[in-house]
N, C-alpha and C positions, 0 to 999 in steps of 0.2 A: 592611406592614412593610418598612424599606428595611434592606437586609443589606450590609455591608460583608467582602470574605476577604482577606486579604495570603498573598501568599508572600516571606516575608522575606530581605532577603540585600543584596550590595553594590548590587546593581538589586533594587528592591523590585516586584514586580507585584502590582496589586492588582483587586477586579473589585466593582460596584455593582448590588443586586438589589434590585429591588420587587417581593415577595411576590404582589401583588395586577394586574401586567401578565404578556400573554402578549406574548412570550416573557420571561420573566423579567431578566433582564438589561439594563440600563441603559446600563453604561459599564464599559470597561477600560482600563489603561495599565500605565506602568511608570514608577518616579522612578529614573532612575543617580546613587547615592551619597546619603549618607546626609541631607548637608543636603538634597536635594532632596524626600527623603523625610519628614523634619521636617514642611517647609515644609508637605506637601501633607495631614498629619497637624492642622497647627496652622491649615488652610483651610477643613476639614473636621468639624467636631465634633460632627453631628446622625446618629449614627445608633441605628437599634432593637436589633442585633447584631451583633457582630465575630466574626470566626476569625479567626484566625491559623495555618498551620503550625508544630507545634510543633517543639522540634528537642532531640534529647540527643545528646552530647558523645560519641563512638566514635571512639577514637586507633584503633583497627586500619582504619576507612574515612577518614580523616581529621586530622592530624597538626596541632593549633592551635599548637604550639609555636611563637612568634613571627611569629604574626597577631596579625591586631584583634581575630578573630573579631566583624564588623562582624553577621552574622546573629543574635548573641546578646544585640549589642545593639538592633538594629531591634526586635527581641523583647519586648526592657525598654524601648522607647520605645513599641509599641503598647498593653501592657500599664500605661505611665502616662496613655497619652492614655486610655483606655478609663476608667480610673480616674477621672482626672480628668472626662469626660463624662459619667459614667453610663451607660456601656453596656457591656451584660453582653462578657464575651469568650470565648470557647470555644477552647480548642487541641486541633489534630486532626492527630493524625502523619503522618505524608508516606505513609506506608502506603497511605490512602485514595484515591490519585491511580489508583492502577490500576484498581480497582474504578470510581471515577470517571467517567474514560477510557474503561472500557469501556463501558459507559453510553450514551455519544456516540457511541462504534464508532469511534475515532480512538488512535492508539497515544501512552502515555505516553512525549513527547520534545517539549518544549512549549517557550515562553518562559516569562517568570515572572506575568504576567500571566493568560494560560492554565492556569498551576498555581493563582493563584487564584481562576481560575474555577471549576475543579472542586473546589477546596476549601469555594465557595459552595455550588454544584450539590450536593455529597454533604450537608451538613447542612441545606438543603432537603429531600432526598428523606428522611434520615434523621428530621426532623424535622415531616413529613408537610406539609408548604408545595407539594411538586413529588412526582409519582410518575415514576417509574423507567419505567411505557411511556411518558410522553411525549416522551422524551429518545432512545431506542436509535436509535441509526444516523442521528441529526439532525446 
């Protein structure tokens, strides 16, 4: 199964997993800004599963009043690419990165690429693809 996770935002990070290699993990990176994210969206169209980081809207952490809020829409662009593909998409609140993190035995303060790693990693383990001892302290 190849698994695709984003963590969505002005720099998009994203991380590539084939279910069936050790170590799991393929490929990471990161697109700065949206077309670049597009692009790498519309390059990309074969996979088994997508995450995404989900995100809701808190004016008390966060004030969108005249932004793009450019994360909400990466969000509605993952959410049509998956559509349009066929492939399932699951969102997973930011919540999971610590539990994640711990996991690896690495402190959650990442790029965005590395938040989508473990947003791969945690729905792996959750989803019984990867167990949790093989990961601690790696």
């Amino acid at each position: 199964m190849i698994i695709v996770a984003f963590d969505p935002g002005g720099t998009t990070g994203w991380a590539i997993f084939n279910t069936e290699a050790n170590p799991p993990v393929t490929m990471m990176g990161e697109c700065k800004g949206m077309n670049a994210f597009f692009k790498w969206l519309k390059d990309h169209p074969a996979f088994d599963q997508a995450i995404v980081e989900g995100y809701l809207i808190n004016n008390k952490k966060f004030d969108h009043q005249f932004t793009r809020a450019e994360t909400i829409q990466v969000i509605g662009a993952i959410k049509l690419w998956a559509w349009q593909n066929n492939i399932p998409l699951k969102e997973q609140p930011n919540t999971i990165k610590n539990p994640a993190y711990g996991w690896l035995g690495i402190p959650n303060k990442h790029k965005h690429n590395e938040d989508a790693l473990v947003h791969g990693i945690y729905w792996m383990v959750k989803n019984k693809h990867l167990n949790v001892s093989d990961l601690v302290g790696k």
